[in-house]
C-alpha positions, 0 to 999 in steps of 0.5 A: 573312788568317786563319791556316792551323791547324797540326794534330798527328798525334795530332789528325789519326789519333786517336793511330793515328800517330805519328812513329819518334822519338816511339815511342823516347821513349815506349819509354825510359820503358816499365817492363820487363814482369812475368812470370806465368810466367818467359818463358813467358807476360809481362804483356798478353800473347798466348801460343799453348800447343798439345799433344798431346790427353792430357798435362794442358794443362787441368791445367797452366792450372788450375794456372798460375791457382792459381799467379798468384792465390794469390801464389806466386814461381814455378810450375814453376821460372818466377817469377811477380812479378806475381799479381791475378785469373785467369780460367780459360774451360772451353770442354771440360770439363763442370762436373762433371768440373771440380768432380771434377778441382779437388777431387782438386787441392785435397786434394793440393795442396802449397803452401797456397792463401790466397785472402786477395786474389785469386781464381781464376775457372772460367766454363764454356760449351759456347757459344763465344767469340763468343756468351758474349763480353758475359758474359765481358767483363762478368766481366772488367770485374768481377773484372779478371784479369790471365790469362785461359786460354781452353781450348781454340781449337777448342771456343771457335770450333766453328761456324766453320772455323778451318782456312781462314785468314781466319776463324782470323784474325777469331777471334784478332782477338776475342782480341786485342781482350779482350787489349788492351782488358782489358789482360790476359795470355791463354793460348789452349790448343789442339792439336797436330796428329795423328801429330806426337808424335814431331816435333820441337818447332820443326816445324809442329805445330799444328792448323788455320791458321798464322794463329795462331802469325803472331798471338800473342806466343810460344807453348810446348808441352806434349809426353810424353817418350819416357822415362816414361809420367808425364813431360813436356816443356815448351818454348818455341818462338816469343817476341817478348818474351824469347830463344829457348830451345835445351833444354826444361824436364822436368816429370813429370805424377802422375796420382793428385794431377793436379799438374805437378812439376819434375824438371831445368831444362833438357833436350835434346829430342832425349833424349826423341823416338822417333827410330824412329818418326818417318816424314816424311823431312825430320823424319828428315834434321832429327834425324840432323843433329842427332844428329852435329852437337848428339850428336857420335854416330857414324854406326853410333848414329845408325844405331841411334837412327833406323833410317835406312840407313847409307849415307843417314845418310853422305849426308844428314850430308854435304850 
């Protein structure tokens, strides 16, 4: 009698299955995961960036670009100990604003740009995504980036309604698929939703489908400060590949040279919200928490701070 062949999991699910004890072993010998920028954005990895129209998420991608391929340590404070190629996808601006705007960068710029090894992409397309998907991955196979920053979500699906949740889920999977095949990091920029400024950052912000935020790695967003026109705050949210971040990080935006500069490391958020102006009640209750219990303000503060009645700072601080 012939005997019976014993087949592997591998042979059976071409790699697609595999035991818990033969993932832990791979696992122990996975080397730590590089950083583009600190633990905001990792190697190969998904990161989900939205912020309010009109604070330089453009700029900040650009910059990180310029940042990774120019072998930089650190941009804004984050190290960079991994540089190679980028590749920077204009779904919004034209390219003679782009020219305009890197011009102005460039004869500002601080720290010298070498461009010895590397380079800095921009491929400009008003087309989306899906129709430019063969150019831009014969681009990628080209040049091998090791970030992509596609600007923004919404331009790059703009005959698709990625409001409903099945489609925004298709389009992440085409990201997601350039991510894995390429083995890349990615950046999707997008934006937040109106009348959100004065939120809080861990609310529910973005625009459209929550698919995205389900999908990604982590995400950060880029917000203005309450405290001057040219500042900004920038915070880290979701993370599945680092911990969680309390405080975000102050940056000031000069809107002559178009470049982002530290001012502090770390900062409350609380410090540069509009508590006033703030209209959904549960956002309100949130920050008056907040205010006693991170603050330790008083109640005739908070008062103040927020514009809530007294009497219901007392009843919302005691429930």
């Amino acid at each position: 009698m012939e005997a019976k062949k014993i087949y592997s999991l591998s042979e059976l699910y071409s790699n697609k299955a595999k035991t818990m004890q033969q993932l832990a072993l791979e696992g122990v010998h996975l080397k730590p995961l590089k950083k583009l920028f600190g633990n905001y954005v990792f190697e190969e990895s998904l990161i989900h960036f939205p912020s309010e129209r009109g604070v330089g998420k453009t700029f900040l991608g650009i910059q990180l670009c310029l940042a990774i391929s120019n072998l930089w340590p650190s941009f804004l404070g984050e190290e960079i100990n991994l540089h190679g190629n980028t590749l920077f996808v204009n779904c919004e601006l034209g390219e003679r604003l782009m020219q305009q705007r890197l011009a102005r960068m460039f004869m500002a710029m601080g720290k010298p740009l070498t461009n010895e090894v590397f380079e800095s992409i921009v491929y400009t397309t008003r087309e989306g995504l899906e129709i430019e998907l063969k150019k831009i991955s014969n681009l990628i196979e080209n040049h091998n980036p090791v970030l992509m920053v596609l600007d923004n979500f919404r331009m790059a699906f703009l005959k698709e309604d990625t409001n409903r949740n099945h489609v925004a889920a298709q389009a992440m999977k085409m990201i997601l698929d350039l991510k894995d095949k390429y083995k890349m990091a990615i950046i999707i920029t997008d934006h937040t939703r109106k009348h959100t400024a004065n939120y809080l950052t861990t609310s529910d912000l973005q625009t459209g489908s929550g698919t995205k935020s389900d999908l990604v790695d982590g995400d950060f967003f880029l917000r203005r400060s309450s405290q001057a026109k040219n500042l900004r705050i920038l915070k880290r949210v979701k993370s599945r590949l680092s911990e969680e971040e309390e405080n975000a990080k102050l940056i000031s935006f000069d809107c002559n040279t178009l470049w982002f500069e530290l001012e502090e490391e770390s900062v409350d958020e609380l410090d540069h919200i509009q508590g006033d102006v703030i209209n959904d009640k549960h956002e309100k209750k949130i920050l008056v928490k907040k205010l006693r219990e991170e603050k330790d303000l008083t109640i005739e503060e908070i008062v103040d701070k927020t514009g809530v009645p007294k009497s219901t700072v007392h009843r919302w601080i005691n429930s």
